[in-house]
N, C-alpha and C positions, 0 to 999 in steps of 0.2 A: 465228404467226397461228393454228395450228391450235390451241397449248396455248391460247389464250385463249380461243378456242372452247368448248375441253372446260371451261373455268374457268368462261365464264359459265352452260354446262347445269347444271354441278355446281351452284354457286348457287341455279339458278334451283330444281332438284328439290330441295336442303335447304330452299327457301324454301316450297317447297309442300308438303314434310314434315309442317315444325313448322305450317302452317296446319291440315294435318287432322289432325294429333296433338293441337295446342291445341283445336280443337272437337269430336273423342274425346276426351277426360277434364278440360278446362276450361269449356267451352262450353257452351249452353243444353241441346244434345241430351248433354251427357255424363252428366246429370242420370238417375237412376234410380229408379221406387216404392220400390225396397228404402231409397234412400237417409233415407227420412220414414217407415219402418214404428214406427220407436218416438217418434214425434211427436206432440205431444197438443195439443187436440184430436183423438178420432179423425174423421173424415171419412167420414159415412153419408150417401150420396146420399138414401136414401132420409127422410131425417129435413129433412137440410140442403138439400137441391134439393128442397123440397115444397112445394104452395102457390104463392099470387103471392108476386112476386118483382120487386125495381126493378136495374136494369140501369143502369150508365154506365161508359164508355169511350172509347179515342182508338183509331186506328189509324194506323200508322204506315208511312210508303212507304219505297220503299225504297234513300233517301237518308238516311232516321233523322228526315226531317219529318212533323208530322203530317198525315193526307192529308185524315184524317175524324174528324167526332166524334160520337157518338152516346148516345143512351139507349133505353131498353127494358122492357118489362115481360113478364117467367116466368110462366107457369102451369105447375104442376107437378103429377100426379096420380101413385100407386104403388098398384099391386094388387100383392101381393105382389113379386116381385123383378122386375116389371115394368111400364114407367114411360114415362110419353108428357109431353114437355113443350114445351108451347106459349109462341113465343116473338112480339115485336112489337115489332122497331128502328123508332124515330127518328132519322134521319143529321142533321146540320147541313145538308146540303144542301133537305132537305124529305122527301126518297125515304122509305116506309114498305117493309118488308121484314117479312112473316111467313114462319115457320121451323116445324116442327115438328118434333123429335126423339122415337124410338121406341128407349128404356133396354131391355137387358137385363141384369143381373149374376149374375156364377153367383158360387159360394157360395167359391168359391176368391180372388174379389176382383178376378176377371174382368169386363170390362164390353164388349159391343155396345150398338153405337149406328150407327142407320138415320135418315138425315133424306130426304128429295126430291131434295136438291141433292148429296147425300155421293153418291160412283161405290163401290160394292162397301158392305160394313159397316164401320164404323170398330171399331176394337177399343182396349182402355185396360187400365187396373189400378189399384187403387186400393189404398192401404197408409197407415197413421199417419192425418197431415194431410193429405195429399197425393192426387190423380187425374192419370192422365197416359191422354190417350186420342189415339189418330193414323187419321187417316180424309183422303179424298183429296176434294175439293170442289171441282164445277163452279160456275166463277162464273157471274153470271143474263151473255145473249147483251149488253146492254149495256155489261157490262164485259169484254169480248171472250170469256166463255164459256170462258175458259183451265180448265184442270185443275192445281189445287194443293196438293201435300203439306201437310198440317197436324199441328204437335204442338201440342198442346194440354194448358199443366197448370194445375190449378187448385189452391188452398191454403187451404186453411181458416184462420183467425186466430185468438186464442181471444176475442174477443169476437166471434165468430159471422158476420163477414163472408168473403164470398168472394175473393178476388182472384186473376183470371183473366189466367193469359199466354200466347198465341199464335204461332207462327211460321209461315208460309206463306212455301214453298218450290217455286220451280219449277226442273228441272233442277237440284236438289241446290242453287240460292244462292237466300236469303236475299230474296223480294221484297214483304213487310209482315211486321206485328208488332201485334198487338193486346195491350190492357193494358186490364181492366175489374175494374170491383168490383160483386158481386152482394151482395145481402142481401134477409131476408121482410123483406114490409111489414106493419107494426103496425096493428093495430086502426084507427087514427085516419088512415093513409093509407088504404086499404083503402076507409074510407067516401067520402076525398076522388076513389078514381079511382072510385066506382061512378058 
């Protein structure tokens, strides 16, 4: 009785092993800047995050259903390596949500980023194609006001759209996922949203 005790702990720790070894070097977060430094497009905030900007995405719970769906429209503005962008969700629900994010990048490929809602400053890096920023974010008191970890990476395409992916994380699992594609709007949208 007792050996099979010890059989099923052995078990159970190999099984919880290869879980955090598989999401250290397989998994979302095993993912690194360095791994997109020679990736082309390179990826300049300051070029490619400028301007308006149209927003669409889902979010996902965290059963892998989608919970929500949304669009958005960016305003981006940059004084030199410092950048304020104005953000304005549409949920499928109705709910409108504006954001404002406050850019800093130093010259090393560092990035701060300040919003209302982010607890501390979130900090990132950006290298190749690729941005990866992780900032901790209070949700609004409607949606219980929780505090959740976020990695956030975004990836350039080479026809110039963005596609952004998300994990939010409370107590270290996994509880949404967001998946959106950013792009400027052209002249001819532009005149449609004024």
């Amino acid at each position: 009785m007792m050996f099979e005790g010890f059989l099923i702990m052995c078990g159970a720790a190999l099984a919880t092993g290869v879980a955090v070894l598989r999401n250290r070097f397989a998994g979302f977060r095993a993912q690194s800047v360095e791994d997109y430094a020679e990736t082309l497009p390179r990826f300049d905030l300051r070029q490619h995050l400028n301007g308006p900007m149209r927003c669409e995405g889902v979010i996902y719970g965290p059963l892998g259903r989608v919970a929500s769906r949304f669009s958005a429209r960016f305003d981006a503005r940059w004084d030199g390596n410092k950048g304020v962008m104005a953000e304005r969700f549409t949920y499928d629900s109705g709910t409108v949500q504006e954001r404002e994010w406050r850019l800093e990048l130093g010259n090393d490929g560092r990035i701060r980023a300040e919003a209302d809602d982010v607890v501390g400053t979130g900090e990132g890096r950006h290298a190749g194609a690729a941005v990866q920023l992780c900032y901790d974010i209070r949700l609004p008191a409607e949606a219980g006001g929780h505090v959740l970890s976020v990695e956030d990476w975004m990836y350039l395409t080479p026809g110039g759209t963005i596609v952004n992916r998300s994990q939010f994380r409370k107590y270290g699992i996994k509880v949404a996922e967001l998946v959106a594609t950013m792009h400027k709007l052209d002249d001819t949208e532009i005149q449609k949203a004024a």
